[in-house]
C-alpha positions as CSV (number, residue, x, y, z in Angstrom):
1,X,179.9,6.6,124.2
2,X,176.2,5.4,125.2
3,X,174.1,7.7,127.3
4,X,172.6,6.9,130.5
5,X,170.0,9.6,130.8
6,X,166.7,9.2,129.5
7,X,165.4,10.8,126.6
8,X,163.4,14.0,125.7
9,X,161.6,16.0,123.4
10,X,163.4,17.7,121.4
11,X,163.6,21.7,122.3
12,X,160.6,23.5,121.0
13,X,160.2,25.5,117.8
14,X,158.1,28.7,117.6
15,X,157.7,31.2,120.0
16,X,154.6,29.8,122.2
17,X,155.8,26.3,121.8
18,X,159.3,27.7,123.3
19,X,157.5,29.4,126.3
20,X,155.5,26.6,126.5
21,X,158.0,24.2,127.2
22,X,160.1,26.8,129.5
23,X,157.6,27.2,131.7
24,X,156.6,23.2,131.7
25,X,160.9,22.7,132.6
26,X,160.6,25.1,135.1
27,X,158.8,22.9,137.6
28,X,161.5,20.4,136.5
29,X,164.7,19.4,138.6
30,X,166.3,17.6,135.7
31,X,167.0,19.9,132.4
32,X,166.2,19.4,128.8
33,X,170.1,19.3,126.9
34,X,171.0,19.1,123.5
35,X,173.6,16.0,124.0
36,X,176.2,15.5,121.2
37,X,177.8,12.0,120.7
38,X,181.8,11.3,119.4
39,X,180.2,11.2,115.9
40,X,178.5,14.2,115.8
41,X,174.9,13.0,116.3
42,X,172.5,15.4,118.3
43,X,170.0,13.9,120.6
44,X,167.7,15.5,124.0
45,X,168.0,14.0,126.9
46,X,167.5,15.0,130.3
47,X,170.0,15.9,132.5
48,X,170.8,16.3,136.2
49,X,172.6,19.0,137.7
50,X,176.7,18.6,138.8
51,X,176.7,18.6,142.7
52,X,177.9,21.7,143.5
53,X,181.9,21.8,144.1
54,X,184.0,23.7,146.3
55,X,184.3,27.2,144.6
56,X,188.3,26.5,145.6
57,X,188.4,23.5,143.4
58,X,186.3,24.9,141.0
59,X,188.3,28.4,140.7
60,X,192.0,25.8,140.7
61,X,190.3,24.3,137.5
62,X,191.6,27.9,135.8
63,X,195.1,27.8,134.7
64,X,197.4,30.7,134.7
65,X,197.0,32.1,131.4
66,X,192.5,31.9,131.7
67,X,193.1,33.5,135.1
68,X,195.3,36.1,133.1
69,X,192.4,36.6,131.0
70,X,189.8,36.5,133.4
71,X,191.5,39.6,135.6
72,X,191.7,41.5,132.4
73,X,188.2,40.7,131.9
74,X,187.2,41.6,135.2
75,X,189.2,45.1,135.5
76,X,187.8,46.5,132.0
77,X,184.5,45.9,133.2
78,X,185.1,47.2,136.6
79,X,187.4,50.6,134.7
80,X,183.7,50.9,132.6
81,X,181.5,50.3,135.5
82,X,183.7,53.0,137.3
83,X,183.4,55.7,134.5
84,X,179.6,55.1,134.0
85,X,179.2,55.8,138.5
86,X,181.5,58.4,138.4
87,X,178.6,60.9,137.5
88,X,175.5,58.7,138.7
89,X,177.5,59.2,142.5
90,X,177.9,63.3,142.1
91,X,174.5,63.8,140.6
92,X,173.9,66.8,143.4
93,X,177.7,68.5,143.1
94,X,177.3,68.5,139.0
95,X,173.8,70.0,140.0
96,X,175.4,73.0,141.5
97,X,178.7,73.2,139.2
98,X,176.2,73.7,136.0
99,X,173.4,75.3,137.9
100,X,171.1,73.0,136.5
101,X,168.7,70.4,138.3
102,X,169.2,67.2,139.1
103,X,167.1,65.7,136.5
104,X,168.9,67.6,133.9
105,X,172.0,66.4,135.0
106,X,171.1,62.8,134.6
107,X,170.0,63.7,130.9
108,X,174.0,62.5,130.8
109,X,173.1,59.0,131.8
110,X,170.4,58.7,129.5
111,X,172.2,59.9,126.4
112,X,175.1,57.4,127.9
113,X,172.8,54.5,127.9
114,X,171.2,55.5,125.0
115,X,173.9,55.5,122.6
116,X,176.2,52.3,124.4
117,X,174.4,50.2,122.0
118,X,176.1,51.5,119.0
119,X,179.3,51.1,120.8
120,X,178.1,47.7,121.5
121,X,177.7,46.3,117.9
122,X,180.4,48.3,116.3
123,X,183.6,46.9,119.1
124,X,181.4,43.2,119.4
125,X,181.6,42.4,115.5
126,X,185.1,44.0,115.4
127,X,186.3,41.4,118.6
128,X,184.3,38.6,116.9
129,X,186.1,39.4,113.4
130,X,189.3,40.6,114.2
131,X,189.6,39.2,117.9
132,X,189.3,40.5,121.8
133,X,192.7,42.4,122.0
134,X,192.6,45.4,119.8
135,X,189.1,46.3,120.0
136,X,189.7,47.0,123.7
137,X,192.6,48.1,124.0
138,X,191.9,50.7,121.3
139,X,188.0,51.2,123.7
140,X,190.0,51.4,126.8
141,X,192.1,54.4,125.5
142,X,189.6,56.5,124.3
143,X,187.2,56.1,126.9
144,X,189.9,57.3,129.0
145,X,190.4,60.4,126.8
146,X,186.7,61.1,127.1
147,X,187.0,61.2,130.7
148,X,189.4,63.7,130.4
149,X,187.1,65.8,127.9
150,X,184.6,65.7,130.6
151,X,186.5,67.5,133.0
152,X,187.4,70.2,130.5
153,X,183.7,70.8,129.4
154,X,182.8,74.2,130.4
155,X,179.1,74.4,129.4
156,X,176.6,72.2,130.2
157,X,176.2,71.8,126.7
158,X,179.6,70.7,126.1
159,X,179.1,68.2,129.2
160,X,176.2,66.5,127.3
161,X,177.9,66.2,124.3
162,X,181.0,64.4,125.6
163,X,178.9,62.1,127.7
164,X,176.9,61.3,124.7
165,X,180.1,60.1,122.9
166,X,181.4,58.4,126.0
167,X,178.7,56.3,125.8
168,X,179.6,54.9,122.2
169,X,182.6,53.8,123.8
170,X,181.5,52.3,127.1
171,X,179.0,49.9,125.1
172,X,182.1,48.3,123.6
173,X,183.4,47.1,126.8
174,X,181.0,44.0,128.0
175,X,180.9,41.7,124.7
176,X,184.3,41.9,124.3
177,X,185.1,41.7,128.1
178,X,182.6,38.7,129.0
179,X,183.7,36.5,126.3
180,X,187.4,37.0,126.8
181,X,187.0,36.2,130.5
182,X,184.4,33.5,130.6
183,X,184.8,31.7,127.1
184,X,187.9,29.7,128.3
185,X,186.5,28.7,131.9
186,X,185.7,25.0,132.4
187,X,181.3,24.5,132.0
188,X,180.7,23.6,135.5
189,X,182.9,26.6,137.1
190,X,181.2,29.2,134.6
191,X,178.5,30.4,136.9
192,X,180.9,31.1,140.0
193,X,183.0,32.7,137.6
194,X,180.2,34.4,135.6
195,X,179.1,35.6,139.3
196,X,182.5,37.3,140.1
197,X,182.6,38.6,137.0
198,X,179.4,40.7,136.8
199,X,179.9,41.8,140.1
200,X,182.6,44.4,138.6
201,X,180.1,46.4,137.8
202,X,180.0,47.0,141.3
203,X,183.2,47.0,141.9
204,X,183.5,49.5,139.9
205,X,180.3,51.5,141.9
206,X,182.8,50.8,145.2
207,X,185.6,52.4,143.8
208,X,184.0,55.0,142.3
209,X,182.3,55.7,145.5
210,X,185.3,55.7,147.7
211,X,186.8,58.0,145.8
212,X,184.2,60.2,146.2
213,X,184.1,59.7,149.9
214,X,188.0,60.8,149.6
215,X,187.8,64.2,147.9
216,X,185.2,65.7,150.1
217,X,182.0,67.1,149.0
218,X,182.9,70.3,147.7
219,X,181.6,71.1,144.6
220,X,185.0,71.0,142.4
221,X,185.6,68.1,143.7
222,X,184.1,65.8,141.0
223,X,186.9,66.4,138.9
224,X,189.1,64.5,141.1
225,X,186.9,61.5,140.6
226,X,187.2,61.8,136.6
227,X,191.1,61.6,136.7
228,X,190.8,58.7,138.5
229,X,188.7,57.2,136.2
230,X,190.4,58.0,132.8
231,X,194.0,56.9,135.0
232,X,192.0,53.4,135.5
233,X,191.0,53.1,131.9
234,X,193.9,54.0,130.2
235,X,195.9,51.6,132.5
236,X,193.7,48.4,131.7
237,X,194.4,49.4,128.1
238,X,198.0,49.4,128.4
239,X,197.3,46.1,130.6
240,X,195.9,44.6,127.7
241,X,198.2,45.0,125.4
242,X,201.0,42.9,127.4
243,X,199.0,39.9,127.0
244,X,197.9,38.0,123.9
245,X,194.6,37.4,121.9
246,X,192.1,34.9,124.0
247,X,193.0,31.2,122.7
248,X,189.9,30.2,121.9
249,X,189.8,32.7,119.3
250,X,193.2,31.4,118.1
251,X,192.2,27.8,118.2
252,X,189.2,28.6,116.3
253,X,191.1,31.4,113.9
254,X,193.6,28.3,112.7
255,X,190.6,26.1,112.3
256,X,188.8,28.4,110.0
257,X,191.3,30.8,108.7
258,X,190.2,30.4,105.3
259,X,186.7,32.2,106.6
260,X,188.8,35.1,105.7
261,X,187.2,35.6,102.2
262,X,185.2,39.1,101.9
263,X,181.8,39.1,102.6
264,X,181.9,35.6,104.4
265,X,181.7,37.4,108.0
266,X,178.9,39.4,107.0
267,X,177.2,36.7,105.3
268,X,177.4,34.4,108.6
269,X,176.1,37.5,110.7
270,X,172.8,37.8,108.3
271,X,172.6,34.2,108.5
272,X,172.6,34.2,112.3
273,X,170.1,37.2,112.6
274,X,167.8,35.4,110.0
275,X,168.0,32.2,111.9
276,X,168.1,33.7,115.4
277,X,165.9,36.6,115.4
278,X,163.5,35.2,118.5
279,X,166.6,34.8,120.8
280,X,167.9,38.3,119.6
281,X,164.2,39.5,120.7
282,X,164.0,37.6,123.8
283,X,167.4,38.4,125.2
284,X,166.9,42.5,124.3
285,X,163.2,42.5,126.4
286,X,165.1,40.1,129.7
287,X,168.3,43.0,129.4
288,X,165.8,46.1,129.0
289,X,164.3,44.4,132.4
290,X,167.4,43.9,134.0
291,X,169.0,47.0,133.0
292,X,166.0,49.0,134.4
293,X,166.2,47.2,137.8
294,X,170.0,47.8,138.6
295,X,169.6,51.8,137.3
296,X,166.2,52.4,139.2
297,X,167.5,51.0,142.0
298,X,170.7,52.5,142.6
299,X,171.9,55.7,140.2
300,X,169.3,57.8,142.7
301,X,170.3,56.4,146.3
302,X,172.8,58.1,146.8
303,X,170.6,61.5,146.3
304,X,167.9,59.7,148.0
305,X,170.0,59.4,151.0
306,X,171.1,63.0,150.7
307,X,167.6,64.6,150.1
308,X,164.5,62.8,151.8
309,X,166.8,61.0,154.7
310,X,169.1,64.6,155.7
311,X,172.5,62.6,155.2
312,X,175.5,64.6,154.9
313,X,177.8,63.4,151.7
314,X,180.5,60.9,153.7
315,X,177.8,59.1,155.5
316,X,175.6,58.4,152.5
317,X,178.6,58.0,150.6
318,X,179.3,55.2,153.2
319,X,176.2,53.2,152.6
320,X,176.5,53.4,149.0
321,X,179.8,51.6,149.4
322,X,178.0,49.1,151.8
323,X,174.6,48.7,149.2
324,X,177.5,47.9,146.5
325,X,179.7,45.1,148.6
326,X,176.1,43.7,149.5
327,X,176.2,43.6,145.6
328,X,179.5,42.1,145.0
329,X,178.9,39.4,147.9
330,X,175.6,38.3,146.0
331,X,176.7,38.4,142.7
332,X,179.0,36.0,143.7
333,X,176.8,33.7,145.9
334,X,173.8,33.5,143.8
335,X,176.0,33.5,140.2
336,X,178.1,29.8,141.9
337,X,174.5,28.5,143.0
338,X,172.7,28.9,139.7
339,X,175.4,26.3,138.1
340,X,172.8,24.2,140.7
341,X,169.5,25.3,140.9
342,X,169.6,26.6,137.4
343,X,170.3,30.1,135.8
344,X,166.5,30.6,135.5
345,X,164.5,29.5,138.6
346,X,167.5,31.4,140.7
347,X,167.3,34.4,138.9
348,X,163.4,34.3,139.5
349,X,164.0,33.8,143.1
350,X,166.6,36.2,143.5
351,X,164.3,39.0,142.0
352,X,161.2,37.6,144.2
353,X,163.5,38.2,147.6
354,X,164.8,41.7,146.4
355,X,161.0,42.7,145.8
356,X,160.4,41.8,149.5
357,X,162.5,43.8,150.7
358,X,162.0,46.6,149.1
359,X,159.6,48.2,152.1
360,X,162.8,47.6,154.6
361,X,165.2,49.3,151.7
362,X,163.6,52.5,151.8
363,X,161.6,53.4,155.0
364,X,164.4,53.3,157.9
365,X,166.0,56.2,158.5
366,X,169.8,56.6,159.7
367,X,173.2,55.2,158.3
368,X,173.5,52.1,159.7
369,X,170.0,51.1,158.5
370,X,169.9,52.3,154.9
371,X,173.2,50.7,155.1
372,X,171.6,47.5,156.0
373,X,168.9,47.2,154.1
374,X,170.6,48.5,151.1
375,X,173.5,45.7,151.6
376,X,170.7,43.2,151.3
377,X,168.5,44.5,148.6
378,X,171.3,44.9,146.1
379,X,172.4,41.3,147.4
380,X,169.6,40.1,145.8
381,X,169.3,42.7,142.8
382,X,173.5,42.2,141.1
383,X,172.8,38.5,142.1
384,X,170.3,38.0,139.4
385,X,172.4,40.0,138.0
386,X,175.8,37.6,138.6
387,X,173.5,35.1,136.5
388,X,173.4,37.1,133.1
389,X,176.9,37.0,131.7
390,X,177.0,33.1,131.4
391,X,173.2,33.1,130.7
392,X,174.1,35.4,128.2
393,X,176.5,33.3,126.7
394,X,175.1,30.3,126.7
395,X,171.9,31.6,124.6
396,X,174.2,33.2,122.6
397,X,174.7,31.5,118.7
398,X,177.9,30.0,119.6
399,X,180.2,31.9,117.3
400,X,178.6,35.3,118.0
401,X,180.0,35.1,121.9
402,X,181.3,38.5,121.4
403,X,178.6,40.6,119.8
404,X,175.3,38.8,120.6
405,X,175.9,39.1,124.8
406,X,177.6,42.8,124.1
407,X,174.7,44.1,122.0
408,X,171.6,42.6,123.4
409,X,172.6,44.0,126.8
410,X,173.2,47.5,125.3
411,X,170.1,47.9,123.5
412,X,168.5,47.1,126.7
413,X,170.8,49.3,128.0
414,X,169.3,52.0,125.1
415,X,165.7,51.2,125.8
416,X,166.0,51.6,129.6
417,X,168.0,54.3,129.2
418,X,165.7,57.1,130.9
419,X,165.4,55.0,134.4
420,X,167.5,57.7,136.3
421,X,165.9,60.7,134.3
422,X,162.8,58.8,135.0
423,X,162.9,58.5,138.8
424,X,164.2,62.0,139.2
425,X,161.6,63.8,137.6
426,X,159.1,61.8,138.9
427,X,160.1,62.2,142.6
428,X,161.5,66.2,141.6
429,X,157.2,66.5,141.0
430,X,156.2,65.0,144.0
431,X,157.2,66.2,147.6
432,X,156.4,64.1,150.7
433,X,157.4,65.2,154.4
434,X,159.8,63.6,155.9
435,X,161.0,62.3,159.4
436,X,162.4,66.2,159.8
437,X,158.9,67.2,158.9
438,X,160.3,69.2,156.0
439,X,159.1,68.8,152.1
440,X,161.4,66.7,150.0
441,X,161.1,65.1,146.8
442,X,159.8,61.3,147.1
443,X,162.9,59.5,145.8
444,X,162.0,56.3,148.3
445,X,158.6,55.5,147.2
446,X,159.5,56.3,143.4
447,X,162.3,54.1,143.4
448,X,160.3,51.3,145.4
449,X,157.0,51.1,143.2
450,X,159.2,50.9,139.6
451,X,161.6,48.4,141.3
452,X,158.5,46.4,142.3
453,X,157.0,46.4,138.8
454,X,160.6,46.0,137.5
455,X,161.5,42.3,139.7
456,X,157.8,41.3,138.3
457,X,158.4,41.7,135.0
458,X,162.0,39.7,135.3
459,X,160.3,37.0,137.2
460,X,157.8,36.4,134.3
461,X,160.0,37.2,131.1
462,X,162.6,34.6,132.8
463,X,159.7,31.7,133.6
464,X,158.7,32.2,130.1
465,X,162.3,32.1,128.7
466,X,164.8,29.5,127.2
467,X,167.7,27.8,129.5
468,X,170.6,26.2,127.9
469,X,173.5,25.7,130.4
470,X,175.9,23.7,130.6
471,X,175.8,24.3,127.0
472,X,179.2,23.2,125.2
473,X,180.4,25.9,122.3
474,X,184.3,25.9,123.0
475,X,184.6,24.2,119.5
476,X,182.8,26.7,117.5
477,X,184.9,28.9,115.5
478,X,184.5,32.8,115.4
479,X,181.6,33.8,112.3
480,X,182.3,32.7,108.6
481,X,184.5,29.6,109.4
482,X,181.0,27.7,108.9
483,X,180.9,28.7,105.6
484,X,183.5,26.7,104.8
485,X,183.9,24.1,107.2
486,X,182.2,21.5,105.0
487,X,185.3,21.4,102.6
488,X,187.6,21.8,105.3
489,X,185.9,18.7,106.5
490,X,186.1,17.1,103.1
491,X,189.4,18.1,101.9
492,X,188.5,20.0,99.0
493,X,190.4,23.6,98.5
494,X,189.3,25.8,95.8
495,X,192.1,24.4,93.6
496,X,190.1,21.0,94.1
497,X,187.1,22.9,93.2
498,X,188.5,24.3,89.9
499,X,190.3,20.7,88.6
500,X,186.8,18.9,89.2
501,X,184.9,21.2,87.2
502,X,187.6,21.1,84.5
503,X,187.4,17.1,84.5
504,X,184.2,17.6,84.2
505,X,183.9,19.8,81.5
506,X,186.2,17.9,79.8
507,X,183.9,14.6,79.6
508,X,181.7,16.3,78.5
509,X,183.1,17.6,75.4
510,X,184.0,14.5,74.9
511,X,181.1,12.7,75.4
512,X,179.4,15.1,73.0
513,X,182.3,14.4,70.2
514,X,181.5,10.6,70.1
515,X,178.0,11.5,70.2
């Protein structure tokens, strides 16, 4: 069927032609697409945004079974989010149950982050490969288990240890999660979904929180919290095995189930790396970014609030639980308005607002107004944030949906990985006077000037950076099926294969008889 829209140059090649061109589309309403016709032809055109439809009738385009998906999608992301706050939240009662400083204590999130990017590209290429089910389920388990360790570590040394190998674990969760929830939603509802979807990460910080806020703030107490945890993990493990593999894996499985041939997987994953090694690049340096600006500006707020503003733990509990719905509420919003305005110029005015407000996040002093201006910050922050799975997805080489997404954001996970040590030793070394007139360490304006530097450095990565939504990959098969789709398409078998080159063999015997 003939196109309407008019045409355009074809998307850029090279790495300063590509920024070139990003920035030149930014100042664009109508986006460069790579259109495909009903025979196959590629063309660019541009193309105008959808109006933006009723998130009701967008969320009714999901049928049971993708909202089955979705949920399960949703709650292993919110049972890792919820493992991963569970110590950021009790940074001060760990403190005193090891006798050891604050900072030292979040040497555990570091080593967490550090190593979640192994987790990441061992569990992505298993889901791409063998499917979403397994992978998780078998993740789910043993992250729960490793909860459980944690309780039962008695040294500090111990404690590091188990954290370290909890991490390897938690990276496996957000590939396999995001492309099990979000590869079967309609295009046009992706970024409302992609939006609700992120936002279990915070979720899972609300949860976590509130259950902190219901065991007191005694110093055993943080135990409590880890049950809780490994009871949530385990259960969306258990979930996930009543339900069956995603269908687009199926669809695409039947279509290239002869990709099964050994080496074939691993030759299309060399292939994809050799061919896509400036996205892999790109997409690493936007996740360090964006994984620096979520950790810097919340894993120390909580002891912020405790420390340099005098809150007791239920009240700074409480606005945690209030920065985190401001979270969840703009994850949403801002996630359904970039199918609009476009993943990129909303994620650079998201980060632009949150920057603003930074003076208003960390100077008031009193409940309700840190749990204001926290509630609006991290608005702003998680809905940039809302934008990234799709975004994710749709830069993603089609048939990667599971590994690329899962391991890029972990290795920017690994680089950014000292944020909370980071802040904490920094503000541990520096003492300001506060409102009491007493010496405390300067969590506020640490956490302010990196979170400034932080939304800058998103802002220009992300102006300089490739767009592709509304991207169509639903038809691309899991890795290897390409390998072979050309005598799929042809009809030819490797029975085929072996009679033609026996034919031909045998003409030419012939031919060299008579000659």
């Amino acid at each position: 069927m003939a196109t309407t829209n008019a045409p355009a140059d074809p998307l850029a090649k090279g790495t300063l032609a590509t920024a070139k061109q990003a920035w030149s589309d930014l100042f664009k309403w109508k986006q460069r697409v790579v259109a495909t016709n009903e025979f196959g032809e590629s063309h660019t055109e541009w193309q105008s945004p959808e109006p933006l439809k009723s998130p009701i009738s967008l969320m009714a385009q999901l049928n049971a079974k993708d909202w089955l998906f979705f949920l399960v999608g949703f709650s292993a992301w919110t049972a890792d989010a919820f493992d991963f706050h569970a110590l950021s939240i009790q940074t001060v009662k760990l403190s005193k149950y090891y006798d050891r400083s604050k900072t030292d204590i979040s040497t555990a999130i570091t080593l967490t982050l550090l190593l979640r990017s192994v987790g990441a590209a061992f569990f992505g290429l298993a889901g791409d490969k063998f499917g979403r089910k397994w992978p998780m389920v078998i993740n789910m388990f043993i992250l729960g288990l490793l909860q459980i360790a944690t309780i039962y570590s008695r040294t500090f040394g111990q404690f590091l240890a188990v954290r370290s190998l909890f991490g390897l674990f938690m990276g496996g969760v957000y590939g396999n999660a995001i492309a099990m929830a979000l590869e079967n939603c309609p295009v046009n509802a992706r970024g409302l979904m992609s939006g609700i979807l992120q936002q279990g990460y915070s979720f899972g910080y609300v949860i976590a929180a509130c259950a902190n806020l219901g065991v007191g703030g005694s110093t055993e107490s943080w135990k409590i919290v880890f049950w809780i945890g490994a009871g949530i993990s385990i259960g969306v493990g258990f979930i996930r095995i009543c339900f069956p593999e995603s269908k687009q894996f199926i669809k695409a499985r039947k279509a290239g189930k002869r990709a099964k041939a050994p080496g074939v997987f691993w030759r299309e994953t060399r292939h994809m790396l050799a061919q896509e090694w400036r996205m892999c690049i790109y997409c690493i340096f936007l996740m360090t970014w964006f994984n620096y600006y979520s950790h810097t500006s919340q894993d120390s707020y909580t002891t912020f609030m405790l420390t340099q503003k005098h809150l007791s733990n239920a009240p700074a509990t409480r606005a945690s639980i209030l920065m985190k719905t401001g979270a969840c509420v703009g994850g949403t919003i801002i996630g359904y308005l970039s199918q609009f305005f476009g993943r990129r110029r909303t994620i650079i005015t998201s980060a632009f607002l949150s920057a603003c407000l930074i003076p208003a996040w960390v100077l008031p002093e009193g409940e309700r107004s840190l749990s204001a201006s926290g509630f609006m910050i991290q608005f702003f922050v998680q809905g940039a944030w809302g934008i990234i799975p799709i975004h994710l997805n749709e830069l993603s080489p089609p048939a990667f949906r599971s590994s690329f997404p899962g391991i890029t954001y972990q290795l920017g996970n690994m680089i950014s990985s000292p944020s909370a040590q980071i802040v904490n030793a920094i503000a541990e070394n520096t003492m300001i006077t506060t409102s009491k007139g007493v010496q405390a360490p300067a969590y506020g304006p640490t956490m302010a000037v990196a979170t400034a530097i932080i939304a800058l450095g998103i802002i220009i990565t992300t102006a300089f950076g490739p767009e592709k939504r509304g991207r169509h990959f639903e038809t691309v098969g899991p890795p290897g099926t390409e390998v072979v789709s050309k005598d799929i398409e042809e009809g030819i078998d490797d029975d085929d294969k072996d009679r033609a080159q026996a034919i031909e063999l045998a003409d030419s015997s012939q031919k060299h008889e008579k000659a």
